[in-house]
C-alpha positions in Angstrom: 10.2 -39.3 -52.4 14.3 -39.4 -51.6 14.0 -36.3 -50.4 10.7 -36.8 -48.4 12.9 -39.4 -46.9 16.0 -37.6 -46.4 14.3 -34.9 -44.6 12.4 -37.4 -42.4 15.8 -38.4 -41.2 17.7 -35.6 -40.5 14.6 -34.4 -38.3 14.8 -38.0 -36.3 18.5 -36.5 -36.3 17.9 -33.7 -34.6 15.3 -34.6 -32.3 17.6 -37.3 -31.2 20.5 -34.5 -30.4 17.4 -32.7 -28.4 16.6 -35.2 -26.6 20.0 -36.5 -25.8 20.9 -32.8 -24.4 18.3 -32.3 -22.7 18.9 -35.8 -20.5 22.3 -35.7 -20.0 23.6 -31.8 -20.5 24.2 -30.7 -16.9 21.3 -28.9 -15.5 24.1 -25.2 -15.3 24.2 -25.1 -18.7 20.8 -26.2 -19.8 19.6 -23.6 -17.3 22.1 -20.4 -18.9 21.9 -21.8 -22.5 17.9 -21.9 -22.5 17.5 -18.8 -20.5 19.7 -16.9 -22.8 18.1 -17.8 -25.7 14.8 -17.4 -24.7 15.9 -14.1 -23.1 17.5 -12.7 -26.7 14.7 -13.7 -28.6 12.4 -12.3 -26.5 14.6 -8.9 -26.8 15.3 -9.1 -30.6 11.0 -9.6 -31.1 10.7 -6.1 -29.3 13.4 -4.7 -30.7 11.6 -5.4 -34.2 8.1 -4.9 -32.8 9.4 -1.4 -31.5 10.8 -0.6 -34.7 7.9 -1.4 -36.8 5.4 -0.1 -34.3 7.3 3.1 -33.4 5.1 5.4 -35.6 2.0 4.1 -34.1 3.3 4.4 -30.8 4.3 8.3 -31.7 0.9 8.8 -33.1 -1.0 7.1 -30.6 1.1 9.5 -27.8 -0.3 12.6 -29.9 -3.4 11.7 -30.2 -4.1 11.0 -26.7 -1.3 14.7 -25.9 -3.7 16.4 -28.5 -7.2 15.1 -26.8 -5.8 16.4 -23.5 -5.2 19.6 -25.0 -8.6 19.9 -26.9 -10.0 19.1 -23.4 -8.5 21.4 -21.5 -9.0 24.4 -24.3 -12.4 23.7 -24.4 -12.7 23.6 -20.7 -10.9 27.0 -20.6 -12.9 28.5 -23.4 -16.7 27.5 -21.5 -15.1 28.7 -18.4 -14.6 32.4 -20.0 -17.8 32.0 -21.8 -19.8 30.9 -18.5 -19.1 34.5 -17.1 -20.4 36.4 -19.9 -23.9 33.8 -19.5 -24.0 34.1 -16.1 -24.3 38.2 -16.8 -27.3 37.2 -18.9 -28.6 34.9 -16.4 -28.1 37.9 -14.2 -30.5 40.0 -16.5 -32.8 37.6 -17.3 -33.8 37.3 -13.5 -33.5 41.5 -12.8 -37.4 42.0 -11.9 -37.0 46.1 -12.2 -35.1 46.3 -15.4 -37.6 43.6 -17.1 -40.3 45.8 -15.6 -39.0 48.8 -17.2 -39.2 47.3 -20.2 -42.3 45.7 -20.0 -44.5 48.3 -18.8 -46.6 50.8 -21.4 -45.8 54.6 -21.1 -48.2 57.7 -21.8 -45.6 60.1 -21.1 -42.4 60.1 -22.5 -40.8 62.2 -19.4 -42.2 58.4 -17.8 -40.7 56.3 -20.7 -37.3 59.1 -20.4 -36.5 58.1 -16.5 -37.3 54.3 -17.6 -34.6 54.5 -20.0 -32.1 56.1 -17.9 -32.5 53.0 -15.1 -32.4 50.4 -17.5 -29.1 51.8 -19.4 -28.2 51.9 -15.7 -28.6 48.4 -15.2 -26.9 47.4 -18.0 -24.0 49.7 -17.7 -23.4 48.2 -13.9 -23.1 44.7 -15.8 -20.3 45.6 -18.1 -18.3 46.6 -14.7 -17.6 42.6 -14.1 -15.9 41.8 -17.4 -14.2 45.3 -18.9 -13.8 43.7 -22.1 -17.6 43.3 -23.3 -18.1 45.5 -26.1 -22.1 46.3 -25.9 -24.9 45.0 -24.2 -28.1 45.7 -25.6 -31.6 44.9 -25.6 -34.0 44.5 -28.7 -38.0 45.0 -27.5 -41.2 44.7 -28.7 -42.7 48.3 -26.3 -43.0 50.4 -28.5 -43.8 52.8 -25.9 -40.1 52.6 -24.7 -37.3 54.8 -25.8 -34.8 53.7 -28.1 -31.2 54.8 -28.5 -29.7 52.5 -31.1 -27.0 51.4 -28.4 -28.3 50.0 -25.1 -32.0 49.9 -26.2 -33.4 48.5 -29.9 -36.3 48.6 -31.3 -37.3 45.1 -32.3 -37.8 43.5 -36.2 -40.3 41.7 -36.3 -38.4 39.3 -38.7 -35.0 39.4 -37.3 -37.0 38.8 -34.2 -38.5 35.5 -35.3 -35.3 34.2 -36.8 -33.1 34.6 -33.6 -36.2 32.7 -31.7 -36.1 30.1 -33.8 -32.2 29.7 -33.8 -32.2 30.2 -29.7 -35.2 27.4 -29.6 -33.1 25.2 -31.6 -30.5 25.2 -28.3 -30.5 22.7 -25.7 -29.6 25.8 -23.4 -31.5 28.7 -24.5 -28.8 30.6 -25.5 -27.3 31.4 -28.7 -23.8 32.6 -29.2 -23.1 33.7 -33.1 -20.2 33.1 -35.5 -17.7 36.1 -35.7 -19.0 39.0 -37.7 -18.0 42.9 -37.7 -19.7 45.8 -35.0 -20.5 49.2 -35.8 -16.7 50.0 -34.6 -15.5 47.4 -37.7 -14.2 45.3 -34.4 -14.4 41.1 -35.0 -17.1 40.0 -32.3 -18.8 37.4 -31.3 -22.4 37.7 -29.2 -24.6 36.2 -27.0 -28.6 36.1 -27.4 -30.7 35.5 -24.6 -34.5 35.7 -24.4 -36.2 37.9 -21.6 -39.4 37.0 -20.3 -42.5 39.1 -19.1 -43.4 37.0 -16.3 -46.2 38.4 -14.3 -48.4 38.7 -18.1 -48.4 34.8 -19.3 -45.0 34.5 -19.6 -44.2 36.4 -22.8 -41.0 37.1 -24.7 -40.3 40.7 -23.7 -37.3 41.2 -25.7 -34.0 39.6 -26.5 -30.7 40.7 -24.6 -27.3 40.6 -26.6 -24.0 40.7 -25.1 -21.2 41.3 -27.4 -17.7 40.4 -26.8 -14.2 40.7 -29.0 -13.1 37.5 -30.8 -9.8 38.0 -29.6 -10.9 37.2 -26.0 -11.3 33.1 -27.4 -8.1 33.8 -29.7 -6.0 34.1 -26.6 -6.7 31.1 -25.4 -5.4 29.3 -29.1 -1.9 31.4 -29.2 -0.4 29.3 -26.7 -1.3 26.3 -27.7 -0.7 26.6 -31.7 3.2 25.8 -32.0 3.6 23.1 -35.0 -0.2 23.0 -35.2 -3.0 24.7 -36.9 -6.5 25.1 -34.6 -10.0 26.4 -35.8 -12.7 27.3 -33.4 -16.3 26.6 -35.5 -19.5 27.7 -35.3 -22.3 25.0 -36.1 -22.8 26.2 -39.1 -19.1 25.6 -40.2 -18.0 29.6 -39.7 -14.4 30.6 -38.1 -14.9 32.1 -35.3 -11.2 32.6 -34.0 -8.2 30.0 -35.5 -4.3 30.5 -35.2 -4.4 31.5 -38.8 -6.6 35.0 -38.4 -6.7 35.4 -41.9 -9.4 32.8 -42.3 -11.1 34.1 -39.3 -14.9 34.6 -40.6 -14.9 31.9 -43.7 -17.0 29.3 -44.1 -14.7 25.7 -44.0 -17.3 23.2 -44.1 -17.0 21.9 -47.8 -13.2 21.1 -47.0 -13.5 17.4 -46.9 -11.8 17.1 -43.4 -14.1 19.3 -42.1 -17.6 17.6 -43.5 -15.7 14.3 -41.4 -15.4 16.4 -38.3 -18.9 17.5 -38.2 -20.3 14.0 -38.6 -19.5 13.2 -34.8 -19.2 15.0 -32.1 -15.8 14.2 -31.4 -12.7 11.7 -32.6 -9.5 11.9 -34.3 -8.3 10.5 -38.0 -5.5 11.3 -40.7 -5.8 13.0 -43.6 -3.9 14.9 -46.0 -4.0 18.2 -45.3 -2.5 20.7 -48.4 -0.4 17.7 -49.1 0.8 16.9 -45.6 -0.3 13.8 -43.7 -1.6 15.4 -40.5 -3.9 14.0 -37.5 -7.0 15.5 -37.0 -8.5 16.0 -33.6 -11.8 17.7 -32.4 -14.5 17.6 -30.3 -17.5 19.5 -29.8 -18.6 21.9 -27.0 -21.8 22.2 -25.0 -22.9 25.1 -27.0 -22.0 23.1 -30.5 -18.8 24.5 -31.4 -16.1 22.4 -32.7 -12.4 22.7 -32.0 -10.5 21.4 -34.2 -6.8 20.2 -34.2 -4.8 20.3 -37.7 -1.5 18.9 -36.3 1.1 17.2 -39.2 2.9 14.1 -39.3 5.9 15.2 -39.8 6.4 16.9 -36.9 5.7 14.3 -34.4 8.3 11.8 -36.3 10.6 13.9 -36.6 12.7 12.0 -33.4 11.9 8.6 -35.1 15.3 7.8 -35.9 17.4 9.1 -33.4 14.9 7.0 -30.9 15.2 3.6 -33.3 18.8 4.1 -32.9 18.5 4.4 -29.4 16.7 1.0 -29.0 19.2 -1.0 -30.9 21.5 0.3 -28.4 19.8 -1.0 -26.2 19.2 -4.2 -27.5 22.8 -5.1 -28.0 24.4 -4.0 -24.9 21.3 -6.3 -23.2 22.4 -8.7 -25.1 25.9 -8.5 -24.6 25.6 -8.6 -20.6 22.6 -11.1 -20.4 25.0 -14.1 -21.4 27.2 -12.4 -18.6 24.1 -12.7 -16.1 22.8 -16.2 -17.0 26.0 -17.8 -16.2 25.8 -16.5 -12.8 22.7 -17.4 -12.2 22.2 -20.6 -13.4 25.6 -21.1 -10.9 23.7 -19.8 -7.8 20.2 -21.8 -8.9 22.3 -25.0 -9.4 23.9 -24.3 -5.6 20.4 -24.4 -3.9 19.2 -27.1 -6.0 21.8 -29.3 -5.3 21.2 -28.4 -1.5 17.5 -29.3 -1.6 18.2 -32.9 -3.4 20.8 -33.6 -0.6 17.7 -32.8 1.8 15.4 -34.9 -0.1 17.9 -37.8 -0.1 18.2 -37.8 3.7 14.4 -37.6 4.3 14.6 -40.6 2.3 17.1 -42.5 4.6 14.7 -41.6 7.6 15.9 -38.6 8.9 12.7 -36.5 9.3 14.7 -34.2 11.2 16.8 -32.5 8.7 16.4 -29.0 7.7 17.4 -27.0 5.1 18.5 -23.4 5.6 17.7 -21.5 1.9 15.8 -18.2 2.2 13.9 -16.6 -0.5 10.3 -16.5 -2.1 10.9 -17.2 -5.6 10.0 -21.5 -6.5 13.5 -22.9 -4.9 13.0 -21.3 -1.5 9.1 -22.3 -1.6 10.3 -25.5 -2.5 12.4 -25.6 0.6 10.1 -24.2 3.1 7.2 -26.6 1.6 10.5 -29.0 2.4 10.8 -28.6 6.1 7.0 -28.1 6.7 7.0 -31.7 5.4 9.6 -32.7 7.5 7.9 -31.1 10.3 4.2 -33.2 9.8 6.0 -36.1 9.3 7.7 -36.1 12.1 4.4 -34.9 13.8 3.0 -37.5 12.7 4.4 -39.9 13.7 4.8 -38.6 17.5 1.0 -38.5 17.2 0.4 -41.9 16.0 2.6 -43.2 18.5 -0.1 -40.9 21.3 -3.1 -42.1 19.8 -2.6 -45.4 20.4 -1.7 -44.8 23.8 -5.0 -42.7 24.5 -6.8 -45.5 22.3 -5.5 -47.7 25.4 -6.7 -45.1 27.8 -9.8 -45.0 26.6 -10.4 -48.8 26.4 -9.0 -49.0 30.0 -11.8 -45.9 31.1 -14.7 -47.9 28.9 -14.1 -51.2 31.3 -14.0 -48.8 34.9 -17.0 -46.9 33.3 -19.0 -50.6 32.6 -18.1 -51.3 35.9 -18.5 -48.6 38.7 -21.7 -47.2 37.4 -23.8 -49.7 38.2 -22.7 -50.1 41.8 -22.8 -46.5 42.2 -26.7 -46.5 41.4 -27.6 -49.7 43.7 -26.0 -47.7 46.3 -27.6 -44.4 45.9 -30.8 -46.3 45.6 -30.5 -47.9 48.9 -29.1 -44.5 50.6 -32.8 -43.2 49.4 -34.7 -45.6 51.0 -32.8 -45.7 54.1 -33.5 -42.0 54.1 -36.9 -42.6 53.5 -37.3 -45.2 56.4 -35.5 -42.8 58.6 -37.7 -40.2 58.1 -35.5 -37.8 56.3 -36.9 -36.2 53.1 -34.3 -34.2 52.1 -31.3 -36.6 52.3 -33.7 -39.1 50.2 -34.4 -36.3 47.5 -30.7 -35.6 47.3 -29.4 -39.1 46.8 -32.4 -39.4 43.9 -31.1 -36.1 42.4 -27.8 -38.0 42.8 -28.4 -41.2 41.0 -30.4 -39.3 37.9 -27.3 -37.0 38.1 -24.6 -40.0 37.4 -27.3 -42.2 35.6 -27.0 -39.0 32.8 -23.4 -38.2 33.0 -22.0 -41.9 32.6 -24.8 -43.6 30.7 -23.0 -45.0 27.5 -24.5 -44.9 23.9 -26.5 -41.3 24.4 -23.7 -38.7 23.0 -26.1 -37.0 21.3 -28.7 -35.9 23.6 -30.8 -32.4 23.2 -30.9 -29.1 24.5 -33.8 -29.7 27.0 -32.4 -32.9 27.8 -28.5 -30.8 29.1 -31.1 -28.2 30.5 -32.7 -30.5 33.3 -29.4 -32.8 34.0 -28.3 -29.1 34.7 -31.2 -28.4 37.2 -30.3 -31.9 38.9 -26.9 -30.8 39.0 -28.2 -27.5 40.8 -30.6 -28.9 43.0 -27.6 -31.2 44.2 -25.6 -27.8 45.4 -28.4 -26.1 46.9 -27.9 -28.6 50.1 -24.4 -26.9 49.8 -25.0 -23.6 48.9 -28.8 -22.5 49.5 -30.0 -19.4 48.5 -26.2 -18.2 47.4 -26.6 -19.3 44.1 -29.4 -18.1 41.7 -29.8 -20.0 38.2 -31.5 -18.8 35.6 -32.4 -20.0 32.0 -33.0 -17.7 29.0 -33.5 -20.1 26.0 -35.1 -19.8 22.7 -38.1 -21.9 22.6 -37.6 -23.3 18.8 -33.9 -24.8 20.2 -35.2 -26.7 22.9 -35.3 -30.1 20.6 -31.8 -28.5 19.0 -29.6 -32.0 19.2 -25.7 -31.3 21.1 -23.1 -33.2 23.0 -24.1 -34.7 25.9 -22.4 -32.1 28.7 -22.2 -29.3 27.1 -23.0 -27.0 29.6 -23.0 -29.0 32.4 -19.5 -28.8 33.3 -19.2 -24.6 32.4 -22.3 -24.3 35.3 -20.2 -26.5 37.7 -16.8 -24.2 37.1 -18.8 -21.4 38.1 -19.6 -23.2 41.4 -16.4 -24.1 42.0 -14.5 -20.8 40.9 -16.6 -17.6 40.6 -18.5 -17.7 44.1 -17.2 -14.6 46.2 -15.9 -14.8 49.1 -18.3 -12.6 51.1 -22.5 -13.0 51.3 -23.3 -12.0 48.1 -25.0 -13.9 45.8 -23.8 -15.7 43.0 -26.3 -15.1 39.5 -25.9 -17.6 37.2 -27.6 -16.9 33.8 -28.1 -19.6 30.6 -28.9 -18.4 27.4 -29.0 -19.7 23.7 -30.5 -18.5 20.9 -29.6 -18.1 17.1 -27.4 -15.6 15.8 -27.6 -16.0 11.6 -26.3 -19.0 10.8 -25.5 -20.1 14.0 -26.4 -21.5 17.3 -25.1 -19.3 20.3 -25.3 -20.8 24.0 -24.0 -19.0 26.6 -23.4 -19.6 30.3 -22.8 -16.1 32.2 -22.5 -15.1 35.4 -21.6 -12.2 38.3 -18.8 -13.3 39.8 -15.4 -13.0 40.5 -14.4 -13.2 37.0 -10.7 -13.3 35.2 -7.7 -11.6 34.1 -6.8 -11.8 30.3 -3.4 -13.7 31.4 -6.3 -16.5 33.0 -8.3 -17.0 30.0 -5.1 -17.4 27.7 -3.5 -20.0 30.3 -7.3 -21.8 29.9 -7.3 -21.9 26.4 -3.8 -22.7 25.8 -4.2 -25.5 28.1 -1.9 -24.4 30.9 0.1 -26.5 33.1 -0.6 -24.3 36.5 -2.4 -26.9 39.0 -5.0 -24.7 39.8 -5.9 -23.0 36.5 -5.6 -26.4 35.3 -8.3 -27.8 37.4 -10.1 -24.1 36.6 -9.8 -24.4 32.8 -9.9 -28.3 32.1 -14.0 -28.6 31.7 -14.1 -25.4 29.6 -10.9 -27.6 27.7 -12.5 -30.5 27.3 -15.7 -29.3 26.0 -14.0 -27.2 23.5 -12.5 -30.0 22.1 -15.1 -32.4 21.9 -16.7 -29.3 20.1 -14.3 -28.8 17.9 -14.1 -32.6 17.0 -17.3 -33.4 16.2 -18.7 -30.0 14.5 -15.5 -28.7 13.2 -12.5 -26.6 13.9 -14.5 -23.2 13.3 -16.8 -23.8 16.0 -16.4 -23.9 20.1 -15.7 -21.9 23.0 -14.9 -18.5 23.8 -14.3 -16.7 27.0 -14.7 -12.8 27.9 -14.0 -11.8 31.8 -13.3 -8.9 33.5 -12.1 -9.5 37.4 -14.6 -8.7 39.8 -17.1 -8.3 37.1 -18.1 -11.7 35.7 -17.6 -14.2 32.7 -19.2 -15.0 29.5 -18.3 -18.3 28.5 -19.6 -18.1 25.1 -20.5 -21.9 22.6 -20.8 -21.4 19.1 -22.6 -24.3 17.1 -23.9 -24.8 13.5 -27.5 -24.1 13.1 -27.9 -26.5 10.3 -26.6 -30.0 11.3 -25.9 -33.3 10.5 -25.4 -35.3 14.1 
């Protein structure tokens, strides 16, 4: 229980040292003391890690070194043994020579020149690899002649056996474990069937291409250094291995071997004659395994001198980290204390105050997050200060809108039906036009109005300049039926038709075509007002945009301004106008709205 106690108390102890460090140690040297000892640790855990893990690190380098190399001798290997199947391939397609041995002969002067073509054949075949020992054929036609070399008579009972062993191939064709020729020569063969195809597609013989084992031994010599490799045939035989001794022995009761020919390919250690040694294999396409035998030894040989090496390393990182951490818990100290002293004066009020510290890591984020703050506020508040006097504006524009309107329709109204009285039609018509055309435009309460609605406010509007214009202006209107009831700001398009009577008519006779479109593109609502006139340059459209101070593209831009902006305010920032215009072309003034909406 004392104890219990004692111990309770000396950790109060020390969390009370903690605790007291970490609030009043100066930030420097909590910064270089933590870092460093984080840092050390961090390099004393992988020196240890490396040193424990070094061997499985080594081996795990080998295996994948050894896999590589079992890949690219295997590759090697079917590459060399293609050749000789496409020669069989070669064969197995030759109409005359399967033919000549297919067909029954009375004479034996007939069956004589037979013979001579087909040895022929086969002779011309052993031109494109000078290393195949014998090509031969074994056949059923008994009619045939038969010279022991190039031309066997079949065995009924060998026969069937090699079917059955070539059936059991995915390919078709069979290539044997080493074994000894007539010449006492190690060789290795391949057994292809030939077909009789124009009688029911019988087996007219078998073809056998015989090759020296030491054409797949080459391919081992280079690779054998510190390593043992065996080349098997499916039914466990040597066919070639670094060791030629064993070259023709059966290995698959050797327990390493019965592991390597339960999958088709892997790796694992085992004790090889008393050595640790990794195993690696893998199987080729025609079921032979290769097989690396490499010992343990051998790779760890350079364990030591590499161990040594890394505690090297560890101590001299050690040694110049403390050297390091000073010096940079100096320089983050510097720009921290530069960003409180910005922080203090934002605090005193002055929003104005930047602080000049480069650099991406969190200090210079910090400061750039810093003066974009600054920058808001003080944005801010210059905007605040706007809005209220625009809120004034407005106010002021809301009385003079209450007002004027209604004067301005009693007098239109009494212009009509003095018009009327006088006898003049057209002057009554157009102060109609007039009074629906400012009855729209400054009615109050009716924001929202839709499309049809803009569409014959539009017609007033054109109806208006026609007394102007006449025929020099053509309007026409290209809409979507399903958007007609689609709800938008009240003058929309409006004032986009009005800029094009104002700026795009030509100067000469021609006539101005004006052309309104809208119709849904995806997700949106497209409406577009384009026309054939005297269009812009690109330095016009950017002024417009931008909001230029120029009088006249001012007074050019400030409708396509104005709509954009009550656009963008009441749908959203991704939506609004766009302009395309080339001079003495046209413009496209182009609206883009949601199609799903929530006015």
């Amino acid at each position: 229980m004392k104890k219990l106690i004692k111990f309770r108390k000396v950790l109060c102890k020390i969390r009370g040292l903690i605790k007291h460090w970490e609030e009043n140690t100066k930030i420097k040297k909590k910064l270089a003391v933590s870092y460093f000892a984080l840092v050390s640790i961090a390099v004393l855990s992988i020196a240890f890690l490396s040193y424990v893990r070094i061997n499985t690190v080594l081996l795990e380098l080998a295996k994948e070194d050894a896999r590589y190399s079992v890949l690219q001798l295997e590759e090697n290997i079917k590459n060399r043994l293609g050749l000789y199947e496409e020669i069989s391939r070669s064969v197995f397609f030759n109409k005359e020579l399967i033919d000549l041995i297919t067909k029954r002969y009375r004479r034996r002067l007939e069956a004589y020149d037979a013979f001579v073509k087909g040895r022929t054949i086969l002779d011309t075949l052993k031109v494109v690899d000078s290393n195949i020992s014998r090509i031969s054929v074994q056949l059923f036609n008994d009619s045939f002649l038969f010279d022991g070399e190039y031309f066997i008579l079949a065995d009924e009972e060998t026969m069937a056996s090699l079917f059955h062993e070539i059936m059991q191939t995915d390919t078709g064709k069979l290539w044997t474990s080493t074994y000894k020729n007539w010449k006492k020569e190690d060789v290795i063969a391949l057994h292809t069937l030939l077909y009789e195809f124009k009688r029911g597609f019988h087996i007219a013989g078998i073809l056998q291409i015989e090759i020296p084992q030491k054409i797949i031994h080459e391919y081992i010599e280079a690779e054998s250094n510190n390593k043992d490799i065996y080349i098997l045939h499916s039914n466990g035989h040597v066919i070639t291995a670094s060791d030629k001794t064993i070259i023709g022995d059966n290995l698959v009761n050797l327990p390493y071997i019965k592991r390597v020919f339960e999958n088709d390919s892997g790796e694992f250690v085992f004790n090889v004659n008393g050595h640790e040694s990794l195993i690696v294999y893998n199987t080729m396409y025609n079921q032979w395994k290769i097989v690396y035998v490499i010992p343990l030894k051998n790779l760890m040989k350079d364990t030591s001198k590499l161990n040594y090496f890394i505690l090297m390393i560890c101590l001299m990182t050690i040694a110049g980290l403390w050297v390091l951490t000073r010096l940079l818990a100096g320089k983050l100290t510097q720009r921290l204390n530069l960003l409180a002293e910005g922080v203090r004066k934002v605090g005193e009020g002055n929003y104005k105050n930047k602080i000049n510290l480069t650099g991406s890591d969190e200090v210079g984020q910090l400061a750039l997050l810093y003066n974009q703050m600054t920058e808001k506020l003080e944005y801010m508040f210059e905007e605040v200060y706007e809005a209220n006097i625009k809120r004034k504006q407005a106010e002021l524009w809301a009385l003079q809108a209450q007002i004027n309107p209604h004067f301005l329709y009693n007098s239109l109204s009494s212009l009509g039906w003095l018009a009327l009285k006088r006898g003049v039609p057209e002057l009554r018509d157009a102060a109609i036009d007039l009074a629906k055309f400012y009855r729209f435009s400054l009615s109050r309460g009716t924001d929202i109005i839709t499309l049809h609605q803009e569409i014959e406010h539009i017609k007033t509007y054109v109806r208006i300049q026609r007394m102007r214009f006449g025929d020099k202006v053509y309007v026409s209107y290209n809409i979507e039926e399903c958007l007609y009831n689609y709800k938008i700001l009240k003058l929309t398009l409006q004032p986009l038709v009005e800029n094009c009577y104002n700026h795009a008519i030509r100067e000469d006779e021609s006539v101005l075509n004006i052309e309104i479109k809208g119709y849904i593109e995806g997700n949106h609502v497209v409406l577009e007002v384009i026309d054939d006139g005297i269009g812009m340059n690109e330095e016009e459209i950017i002024s417009i945009l931008n909001g230029s101070r120029n009088k006249h593209e001012s007074q050019r831009g400030y409708g396509i301004m104005n709509v954009d902006e009550r656009i963008k305010l009441h749908f959203g920032p991704e939506y609004g106008i766009s302009l395309n215009s080339m001079p003495g072309v046209g413009t496209i003034v182009r609206i883009l709205l949601p199609l799903q909406q929530d006015v």
